[in-house]
C-alpha positions in Angstrom: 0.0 0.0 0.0 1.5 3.2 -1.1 -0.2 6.9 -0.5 0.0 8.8 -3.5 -1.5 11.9 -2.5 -2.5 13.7 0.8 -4.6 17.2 1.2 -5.5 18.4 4.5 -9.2 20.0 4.7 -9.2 21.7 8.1 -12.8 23.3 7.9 -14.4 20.0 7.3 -11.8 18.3 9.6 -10.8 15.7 7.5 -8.2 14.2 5.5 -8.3 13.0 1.7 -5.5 10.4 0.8 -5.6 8.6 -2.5 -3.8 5.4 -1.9 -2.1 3.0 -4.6 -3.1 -0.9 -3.3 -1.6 -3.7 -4.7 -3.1 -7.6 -4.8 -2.4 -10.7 -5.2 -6.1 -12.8 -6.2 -9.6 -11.2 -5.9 -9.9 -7.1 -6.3 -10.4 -6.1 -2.5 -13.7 -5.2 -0.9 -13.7 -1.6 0.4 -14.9 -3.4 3.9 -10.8 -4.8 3.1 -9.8 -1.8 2.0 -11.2 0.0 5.4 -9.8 -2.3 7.2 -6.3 -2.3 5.7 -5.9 1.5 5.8 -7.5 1.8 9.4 -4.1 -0.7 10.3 -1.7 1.1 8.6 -3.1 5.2 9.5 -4.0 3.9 12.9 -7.3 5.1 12.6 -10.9 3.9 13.7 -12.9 2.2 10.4 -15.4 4.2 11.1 -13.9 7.4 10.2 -13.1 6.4 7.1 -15.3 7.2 3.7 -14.1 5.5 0.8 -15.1 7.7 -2.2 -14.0 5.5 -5.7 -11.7 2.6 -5.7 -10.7 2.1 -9.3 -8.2 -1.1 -11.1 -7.1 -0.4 -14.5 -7.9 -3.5 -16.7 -5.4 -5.9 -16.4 -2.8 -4.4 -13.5 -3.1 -6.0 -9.9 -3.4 -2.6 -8.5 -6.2 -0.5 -7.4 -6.7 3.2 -6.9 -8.4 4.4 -4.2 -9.7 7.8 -2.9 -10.5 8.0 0.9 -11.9 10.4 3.4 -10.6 10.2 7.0 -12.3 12.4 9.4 -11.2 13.1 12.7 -14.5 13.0 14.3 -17.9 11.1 14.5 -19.9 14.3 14.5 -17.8 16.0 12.0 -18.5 12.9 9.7 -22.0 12.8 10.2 -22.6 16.7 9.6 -20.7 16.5 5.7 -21.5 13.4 4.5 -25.5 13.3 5.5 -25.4 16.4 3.4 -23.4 15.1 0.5 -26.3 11.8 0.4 -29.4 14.5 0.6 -27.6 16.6 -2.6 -27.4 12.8 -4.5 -31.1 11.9 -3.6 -32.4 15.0 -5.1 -30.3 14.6 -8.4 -31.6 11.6 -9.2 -35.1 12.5 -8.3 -34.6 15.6 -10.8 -33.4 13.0 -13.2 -36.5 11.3 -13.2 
């Protein structure tokens, strides 16, 4: 596992880390994934958001974009918001 990139978002109090994993059989799960990166950030699994995990056709390596926030309540305040936004989209759509 191999951070690629890390940005620090002090007003939502959280951290967003795009990771390089690599694989040896089956594509991780993110519930794997979680668990992996909780190990090595020593963080709590339940701060962690994972926002896209993408594998390029062919590689053993996946791509993934995280959110770690440094807070339960901090959590719950940005990403209940960020679910109401998607629901009304895809009502609109409709």
């Amino acid at each position: 596992m191999q951070i690629l990139e890390q940005k620090e978002e002090k007003l939502l109090h959280r951290k967003e880390i795009k990771f390089k994993v690599n694989f040896e059989k089956v594509t991780p799960t993110k519930e794997t994934l979680k668990k992996q990166i909780s190990e090595k950030l020593k963080v709590e699994p339940e701060l962690i958001v994972i926002e896209k995990a993408s594998q390029c056709f062919g590689e053993r390596t996946v791509e993934v974009s995280v959110l770690i926030y440094s807070d339960k309540d901090s959590m719950k305040k940005v990403e209940v918001r960020n679910k109401k936004i998607k629901k009304k989209q895809e009502a609109k759509k409709e």
